[in-house]
C-alpha positions as CSV (number, residue, x, y, z in Angstrom):
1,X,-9.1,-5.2,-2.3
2,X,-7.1,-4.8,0.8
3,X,-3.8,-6.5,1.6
4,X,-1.4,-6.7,5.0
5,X,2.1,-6.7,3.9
6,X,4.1,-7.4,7.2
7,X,7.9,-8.4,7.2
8,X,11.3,-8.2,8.6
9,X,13.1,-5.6,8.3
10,X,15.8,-6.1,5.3
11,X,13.8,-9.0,3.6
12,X,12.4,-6.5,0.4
13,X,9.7,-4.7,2.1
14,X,10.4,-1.5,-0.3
15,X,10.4,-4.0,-3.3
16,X,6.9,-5.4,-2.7
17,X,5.9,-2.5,-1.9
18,X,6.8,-1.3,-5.6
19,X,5.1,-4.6,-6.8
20,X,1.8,-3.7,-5.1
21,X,2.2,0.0,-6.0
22,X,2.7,-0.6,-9.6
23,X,-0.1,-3.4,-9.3
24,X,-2.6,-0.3,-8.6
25,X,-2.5,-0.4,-4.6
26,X,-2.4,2.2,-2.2
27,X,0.0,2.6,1.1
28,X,-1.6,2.5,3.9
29,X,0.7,2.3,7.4
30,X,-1.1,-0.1,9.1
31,X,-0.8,1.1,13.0
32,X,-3.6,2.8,11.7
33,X,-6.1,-0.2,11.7
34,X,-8.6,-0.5,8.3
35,X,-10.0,2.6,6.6
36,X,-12.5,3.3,4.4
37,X,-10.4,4.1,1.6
38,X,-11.0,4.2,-2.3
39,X,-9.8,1.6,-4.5
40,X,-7.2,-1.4,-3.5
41,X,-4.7,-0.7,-0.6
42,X,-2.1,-2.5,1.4
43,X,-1.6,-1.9,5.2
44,X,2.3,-1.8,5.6
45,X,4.4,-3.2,9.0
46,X,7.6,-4.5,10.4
47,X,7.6,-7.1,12.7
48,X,8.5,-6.2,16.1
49,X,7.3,-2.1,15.2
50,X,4.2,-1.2,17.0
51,X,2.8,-4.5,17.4
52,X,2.6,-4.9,14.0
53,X,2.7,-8.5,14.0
54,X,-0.5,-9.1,16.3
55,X,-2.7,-6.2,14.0
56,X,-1.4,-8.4,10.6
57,X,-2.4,-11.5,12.1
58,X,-5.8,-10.7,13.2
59,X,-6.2,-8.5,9.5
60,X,-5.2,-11.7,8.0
61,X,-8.4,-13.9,9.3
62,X,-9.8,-11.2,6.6
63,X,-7.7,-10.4,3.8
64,X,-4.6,-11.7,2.3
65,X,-1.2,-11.3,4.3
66,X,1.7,-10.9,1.9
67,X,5.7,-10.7,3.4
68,X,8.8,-10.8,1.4
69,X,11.5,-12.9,2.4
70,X,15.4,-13.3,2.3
71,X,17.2,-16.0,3.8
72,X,18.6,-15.1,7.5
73,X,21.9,-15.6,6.3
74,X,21.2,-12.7,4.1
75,X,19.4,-10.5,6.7
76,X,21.8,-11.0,9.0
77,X,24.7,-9.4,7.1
78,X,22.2,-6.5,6.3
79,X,21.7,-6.4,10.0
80,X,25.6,-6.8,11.1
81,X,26.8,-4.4,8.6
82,X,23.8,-1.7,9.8
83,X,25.0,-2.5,13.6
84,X,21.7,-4.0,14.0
85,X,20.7,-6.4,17.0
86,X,21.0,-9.9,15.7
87,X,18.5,-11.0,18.4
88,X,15.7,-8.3,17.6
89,X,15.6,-10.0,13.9
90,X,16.4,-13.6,15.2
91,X,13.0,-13.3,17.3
92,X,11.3,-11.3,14.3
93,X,11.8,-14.2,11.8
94,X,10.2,-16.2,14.7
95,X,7.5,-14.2,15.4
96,X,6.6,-13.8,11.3
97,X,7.2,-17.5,10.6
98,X,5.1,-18.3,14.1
99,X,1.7,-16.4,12.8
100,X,2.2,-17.0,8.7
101,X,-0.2,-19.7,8.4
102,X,-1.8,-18.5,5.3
103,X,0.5,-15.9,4.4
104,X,1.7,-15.5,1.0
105,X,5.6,-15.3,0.6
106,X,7.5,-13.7,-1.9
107,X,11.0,-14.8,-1.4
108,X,13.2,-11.8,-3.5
109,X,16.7,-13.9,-3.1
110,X,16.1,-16.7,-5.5
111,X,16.5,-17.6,-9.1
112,X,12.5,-19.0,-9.2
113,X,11.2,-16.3,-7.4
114,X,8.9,-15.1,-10.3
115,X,7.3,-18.3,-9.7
116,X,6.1,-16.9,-6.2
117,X,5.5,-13.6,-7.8
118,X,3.0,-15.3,-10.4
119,X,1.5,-17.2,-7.4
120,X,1.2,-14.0,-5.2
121,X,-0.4,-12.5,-8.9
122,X,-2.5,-14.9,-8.4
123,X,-4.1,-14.4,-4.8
124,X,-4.5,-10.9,-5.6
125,X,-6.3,-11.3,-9.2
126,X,-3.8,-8.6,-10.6
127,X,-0.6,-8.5,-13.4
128,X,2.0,-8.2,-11.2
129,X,5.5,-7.7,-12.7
130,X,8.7,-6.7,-12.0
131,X,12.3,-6.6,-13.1
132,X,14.0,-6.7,-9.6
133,X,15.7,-3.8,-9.0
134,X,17.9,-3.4,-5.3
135,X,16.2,-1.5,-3.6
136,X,18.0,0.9,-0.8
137,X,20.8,-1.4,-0.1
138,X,23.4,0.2,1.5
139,X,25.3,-2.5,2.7
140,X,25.7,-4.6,-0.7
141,X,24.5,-8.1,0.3
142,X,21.9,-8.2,-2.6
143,X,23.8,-10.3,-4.4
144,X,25.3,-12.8,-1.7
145,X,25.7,-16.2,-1.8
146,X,24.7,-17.8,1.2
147,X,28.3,-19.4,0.9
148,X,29.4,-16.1,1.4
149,X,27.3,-15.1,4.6
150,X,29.2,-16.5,7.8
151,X,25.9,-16.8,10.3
152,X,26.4,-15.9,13.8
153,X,25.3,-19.5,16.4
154,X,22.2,-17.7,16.9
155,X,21.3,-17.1,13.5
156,X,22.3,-20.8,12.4
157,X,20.2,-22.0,15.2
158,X,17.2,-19.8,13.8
159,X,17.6,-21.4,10.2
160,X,17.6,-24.9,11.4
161,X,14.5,-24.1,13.2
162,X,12.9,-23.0,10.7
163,X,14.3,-25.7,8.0
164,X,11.1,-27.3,7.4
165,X,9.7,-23.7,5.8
166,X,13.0,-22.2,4.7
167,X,13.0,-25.5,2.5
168,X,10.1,-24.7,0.9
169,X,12.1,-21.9,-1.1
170,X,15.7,-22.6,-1.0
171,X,15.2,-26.3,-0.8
172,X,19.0,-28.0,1.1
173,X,20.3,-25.2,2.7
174,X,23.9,-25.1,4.6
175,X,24.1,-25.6,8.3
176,X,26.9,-24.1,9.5
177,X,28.1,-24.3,13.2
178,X,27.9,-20.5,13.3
179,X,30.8,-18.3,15.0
C-alpha cells in the first residue's frame, strides 16, 4: 500500500511518521514522485516545500492522503517561538485545508484523538497504536491550552476561516480578536 502524508510544519509530522513506521511502512520523500518499491510506503511532504502540496494532491486521486493536525493556535506558538513567518504557515494551513478533500486527519492535540487514530487504522487496514510521545519539541507548547496561546490577528482570522473544519475536531473553539 502506498500513502501521501503531507502537513504543516509543527502539526506532528515526526509522530505520524512513527505511527506509519511502526505500522510496517516505509519513508519515502516524496519530491521524488512514486517508486517501485517493496512492501507498504508513505511519500512524506511539507506544505509550501517543493511544491509538495500540488504532488500530494494529484497522489491523492490514487492513494490515501494522511496529515496530522494541531490547532493554529498551537502552531503558531511553535512558529513564534522558532522565529518562524507567521504568514508562510498562515497560507500553509490554507493551502492543506484548500486541497484536503478526502484527506484523512489525525489531529495529535486532543483528548479523542485515538478516535481519529482508529479511523485513520481503519483506511489503511493496519493496527495502528501509539502512546503519544512529544516528539522534537523544542519550544514546549505540547501541552498548551489554547487558553494559553495568545493568536496573532492573522492567525485568529485563519481559524475563523477555517471554523467550519477546525470544528470538526475541537468542536467551539475561542475567537479571540488577536494582537
Amino acid at each position: 500500500m502506498r500513502v501521501v502524508l503531507i502537513s504543516v510544519t509543527h502539526t506532528g509530522t515526526n509522530l505520524l511518521e512513527d505511527i506509519l513506521k511502526n505500522g510496517g511502512f516505509s519513508r519515502f520523500p516524496l519530491e521524488g514522485g512514486p517508486r517501485d518499491v517493496e512492501g507498504d510506503a508513505y511519500y512524506v511532504g511539507h506544505v509550501l516545500h517543493m511544491n509538495h502540496s500540488r504532488q500530494a494532491e494529484a497522489l491523492g486521486r490514487e492513494i490515501p492522503v494522511i496529515c496530522p493536525l494541531r490547532h493554529p493556535y498551537r502552531v503558531e506558538e511553535s512558529w513564534k517561538r522558532r522565529g518562524k513567518n507567521i504568514g508562510e504557515m498562515v497560507d500553509a494551513f490554507r493551502d492543506l485545508v484548500g486541497r484536503s478533500s478526502g484527506a484523512n486527519f489525525l489531529p495529535v492535540d486532543i483528548p479523542g484523538r485515538n478516535y481519529w487514530l482508529e479511523r485513520l487504522a481503519g483506511v489503511l487496514g493496519r493496527d495502528l497504536a501509539t502512546d503519544w510521545p512529544v516528539k522534537r519539541s523544542v519550544c514546549g507548547t505540547h501541552s498548551l491550552e489554547l487558553g494559553e496561546c495568545t493568536p496573532s490577528l492573522p492567525v485568529v482570522a485563519l481559524a475563523r476561516e477555517l471554523s467550519e473544519f477546525l470544528r470538526g475536531f475541537y468542536g467551539c473553539q475561542r475567537q479571540e480578536t488577536g494582537k
